[in-house]
C-alpha positions in Angstrom: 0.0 0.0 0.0 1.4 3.4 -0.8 2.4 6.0 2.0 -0.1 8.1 0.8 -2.7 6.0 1.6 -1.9 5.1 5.0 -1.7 8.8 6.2 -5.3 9.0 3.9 -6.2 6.4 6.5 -5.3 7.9 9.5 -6.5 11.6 8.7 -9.9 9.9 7.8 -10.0 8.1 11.6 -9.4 11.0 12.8 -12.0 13.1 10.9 -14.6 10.2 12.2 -12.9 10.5 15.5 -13.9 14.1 15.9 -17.2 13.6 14.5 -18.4 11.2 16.6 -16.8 13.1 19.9 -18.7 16.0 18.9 -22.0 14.2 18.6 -21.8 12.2 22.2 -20.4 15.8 23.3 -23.9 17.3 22.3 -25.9 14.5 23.3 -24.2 13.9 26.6 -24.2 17.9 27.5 -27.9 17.7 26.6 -29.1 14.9 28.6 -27.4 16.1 31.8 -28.2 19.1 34.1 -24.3 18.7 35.7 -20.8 20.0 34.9 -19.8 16.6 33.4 -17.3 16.1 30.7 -18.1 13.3 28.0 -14.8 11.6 29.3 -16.5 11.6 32.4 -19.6 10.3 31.4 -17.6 8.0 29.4 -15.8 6.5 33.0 -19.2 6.5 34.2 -20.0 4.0 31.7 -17.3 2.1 31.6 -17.4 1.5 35.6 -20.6 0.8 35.7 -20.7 -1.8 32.7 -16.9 -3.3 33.5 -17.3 -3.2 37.2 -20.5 -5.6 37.6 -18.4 -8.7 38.4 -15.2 -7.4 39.3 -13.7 -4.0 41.3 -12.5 -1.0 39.0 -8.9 0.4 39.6 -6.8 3.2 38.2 -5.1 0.9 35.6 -8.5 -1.0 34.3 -9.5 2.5 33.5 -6.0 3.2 31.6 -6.5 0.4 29.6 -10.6 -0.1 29.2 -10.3 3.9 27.8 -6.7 4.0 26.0 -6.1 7.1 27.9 -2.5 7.7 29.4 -2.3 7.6 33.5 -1.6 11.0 34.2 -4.9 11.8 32.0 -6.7 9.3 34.1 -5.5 10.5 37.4 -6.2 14.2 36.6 -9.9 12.9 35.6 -10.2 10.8 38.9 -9.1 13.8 41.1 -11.8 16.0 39.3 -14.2 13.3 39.9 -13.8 12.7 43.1 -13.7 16.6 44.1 -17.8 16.6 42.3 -18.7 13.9 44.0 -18.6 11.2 41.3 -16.4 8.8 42.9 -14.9 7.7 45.9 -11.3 5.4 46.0 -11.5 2.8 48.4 -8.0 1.2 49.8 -8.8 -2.7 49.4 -7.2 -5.0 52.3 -5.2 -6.4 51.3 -3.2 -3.7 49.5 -3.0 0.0 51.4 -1.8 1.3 48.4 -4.4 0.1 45.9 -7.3 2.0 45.6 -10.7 1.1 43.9 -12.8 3.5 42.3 -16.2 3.5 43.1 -19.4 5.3 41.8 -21.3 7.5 44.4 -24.8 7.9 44.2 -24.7 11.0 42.1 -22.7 8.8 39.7 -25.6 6.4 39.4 -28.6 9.3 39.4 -26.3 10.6 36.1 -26.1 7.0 34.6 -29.5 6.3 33.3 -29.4 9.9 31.4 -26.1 9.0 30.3 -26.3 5.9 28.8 -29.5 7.0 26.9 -27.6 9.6 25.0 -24.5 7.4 24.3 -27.1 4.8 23.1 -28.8 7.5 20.7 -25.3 8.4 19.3 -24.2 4.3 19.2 -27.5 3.5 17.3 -26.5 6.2 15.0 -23.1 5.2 14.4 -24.0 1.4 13.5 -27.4 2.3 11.6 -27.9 0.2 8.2 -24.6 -1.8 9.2 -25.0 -5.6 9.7 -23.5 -8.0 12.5 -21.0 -9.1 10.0 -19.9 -6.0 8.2 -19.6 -4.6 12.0 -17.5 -8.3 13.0 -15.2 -6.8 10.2 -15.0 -3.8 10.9 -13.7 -4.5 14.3 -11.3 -6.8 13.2 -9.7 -4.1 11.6 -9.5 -1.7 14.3 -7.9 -4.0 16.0 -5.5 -5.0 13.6 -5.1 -0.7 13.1 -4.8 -0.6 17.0 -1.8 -3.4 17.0 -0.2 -2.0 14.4 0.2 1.0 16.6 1.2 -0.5 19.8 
């Protein structure tokens, strides 16, 4: 494949990229009544869905959200000071914290899924279960390329 192409590629993820931030930006900002950022709401989501049968630390939320862990950190602090989360030391580590949703957290769930789910349903309208199987596989093949 030609060099041209593969920066054609990667200007054209990140054309869609902005796009679709933009539209869970203005369906996020439009379902809540709080100061929330869509990364936020995004951790919201992500601890809520990912943390059903297992506790949520710093690191899952590194990895689960690609994000670096000075990013995350700065989020968590900001989180915690609006009441979105609490970190929990677990036994049998002091220094290991778990994040936790507070009850505000959970009030702004419901509205926050809703809106992702408007944007999601968007986003994979008229695409089947196997073009979307596909599609996938080459994110992640994108993604490892990367790494």
């Amino acid at each position: 494949m030609k060099t041209k192409d593969k920066l054609k590629l990667g200007l054209d993820i990140g054309k869609i990229n902005h796009i679709i931030s933009r539209n869970v930006d203005v369906a996020v900002m439009n379902a809540i009544d709080d100061n929330l950022t869509v990364a936020q709401a995004y951790t919201i989501d992500f601890i809520i869905l990912e943390g059903k049968n297992k506790d949520i630390f710093q690191k899952d939320l590194e990895k689960g959200l690609d994000l670096k862990r000075s990013s995350i950190s700065l989020m968590l602090n900001n989180m915690e000071k609006s009441n979105l989360i609490q970190r929990v030391p677990v036994s049998q580590d002091a220094r290991l914290k778990k994040i936790e949703l507070t009850d505000k957290s959970h009030k702004l769930y419901e509205k926050i899924s809703k809106a992702i789910d408007v944007v999601e349903n968007r986003l994979s309208k008229d695409i089947n279960e196997d073009e979307l199987k596909i599609f996938y596989n080459v994110l992640n093949k994108i993604r490892n390329n990367l790494d």
